[in-house]
C-alpha positions in Angstrom: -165.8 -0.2 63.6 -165.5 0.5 59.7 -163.4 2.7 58.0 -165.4 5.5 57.8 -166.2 5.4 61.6 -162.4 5.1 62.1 -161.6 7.9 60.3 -164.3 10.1 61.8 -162.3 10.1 65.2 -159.1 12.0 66.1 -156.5 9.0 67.0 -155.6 10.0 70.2 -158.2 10.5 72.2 -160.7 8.5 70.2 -163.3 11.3 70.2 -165.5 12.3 66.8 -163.2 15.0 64.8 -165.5 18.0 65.5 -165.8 17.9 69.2 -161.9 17.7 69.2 -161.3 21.2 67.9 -161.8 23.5 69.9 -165.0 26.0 69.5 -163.0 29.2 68.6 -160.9 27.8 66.2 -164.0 26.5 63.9 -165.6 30.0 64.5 -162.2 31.3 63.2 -161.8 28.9 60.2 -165.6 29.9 59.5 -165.2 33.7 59.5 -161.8 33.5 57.3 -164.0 31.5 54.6 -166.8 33.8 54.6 -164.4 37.1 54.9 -162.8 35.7 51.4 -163.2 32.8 49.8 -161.3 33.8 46.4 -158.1 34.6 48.6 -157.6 30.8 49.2 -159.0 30.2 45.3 -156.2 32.5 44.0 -153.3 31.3 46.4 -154.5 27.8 45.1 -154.1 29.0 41.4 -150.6 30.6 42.2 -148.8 27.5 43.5 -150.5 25.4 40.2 -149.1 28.3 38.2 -145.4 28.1 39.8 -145.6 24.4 39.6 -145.7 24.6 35.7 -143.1 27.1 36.1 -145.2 30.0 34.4 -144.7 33.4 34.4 -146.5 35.1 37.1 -148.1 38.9 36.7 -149.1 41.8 38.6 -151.0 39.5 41.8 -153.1 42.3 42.9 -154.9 42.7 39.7 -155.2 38.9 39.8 -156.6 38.7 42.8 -159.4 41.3 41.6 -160.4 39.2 39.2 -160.7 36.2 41.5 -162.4 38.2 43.9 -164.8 39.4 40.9 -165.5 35.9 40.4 -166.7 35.1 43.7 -168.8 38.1 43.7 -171.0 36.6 40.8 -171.0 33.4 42.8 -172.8 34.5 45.4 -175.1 36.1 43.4 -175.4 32.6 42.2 -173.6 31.8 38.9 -171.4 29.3 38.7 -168.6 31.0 37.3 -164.8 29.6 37.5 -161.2 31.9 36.7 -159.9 30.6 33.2 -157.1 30.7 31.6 -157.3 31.6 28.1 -154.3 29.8 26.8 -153.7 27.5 29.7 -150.7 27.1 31.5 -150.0 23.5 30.6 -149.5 25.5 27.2 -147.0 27.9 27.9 -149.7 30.7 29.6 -149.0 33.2 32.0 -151.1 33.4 35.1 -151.5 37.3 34.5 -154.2 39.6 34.5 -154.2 39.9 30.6 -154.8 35.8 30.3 -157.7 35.5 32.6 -161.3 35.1 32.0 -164.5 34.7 34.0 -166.7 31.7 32.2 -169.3 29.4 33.4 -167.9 26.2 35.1 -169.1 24.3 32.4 -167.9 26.0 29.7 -164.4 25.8 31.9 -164.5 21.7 32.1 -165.8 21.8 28.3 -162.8 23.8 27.3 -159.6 22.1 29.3 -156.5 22.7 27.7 -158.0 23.4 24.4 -156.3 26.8 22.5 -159.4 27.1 19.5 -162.2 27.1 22.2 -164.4 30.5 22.7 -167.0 30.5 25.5 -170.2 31.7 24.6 -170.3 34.4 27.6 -167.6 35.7 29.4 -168.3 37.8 32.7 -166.4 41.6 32.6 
């Protein structure tokens, strides 16, 4: 059996990972993603934030935003939450110092302070 195989069954009762859990709880897990995905995108950004010990703003009007976001994903951009000056440098993760931009645009910029994205989503 290779690694992969190995890995692909719960330990201890050596059946594949899926048919382990049960039915309800993927239906559950399933729903709670497609209910709202930004919640768990935004909780995600919180803890990165409190890891570099940033100051932290008003979370429901951060959460809109990230909920914004994945409204233009579904309509099929690929649009990620920045950071305008970036919370490796000193940024708040508030309201007033986020921005909607492509994904590319996002990777393109990093942790850069003099980069302006061509577009940024309202």
């Amino acid at each position: 059996m290779t690694g992969i195989e190995r890995r692909q069954y719960c330990q201890h009762w050596g059946l594949p990972y899926q048919e382990f859990l049960p039915k309800r709880l993927k239906r559950r897990e399933r729903a709670r993603k497609t209910r709202c995905p930004s919640k768990d995108q935004a909780k995600c950004a919180l803890r990165y934030a409190r890891t570099w010990a940033a100051l932290i703003g008003n979370l429901k009007d951060v959460h809109k935003i990230y909920v914004r976001a994945a409204k233009y994903r579904k309509y099929g951009l690929d649009v990620q939450v920045d950071h305008i000056i970036p919370l490796s440098e000193g940024g708040a993760h508030s309201p007033e110092n986020l921005q909607i931009i492509y994904a590319v645009e996002n990777r393109r910029k990093h942790t850069r302070l003099d980069y302006r994205p061509r577009v940024i989503f309202i």
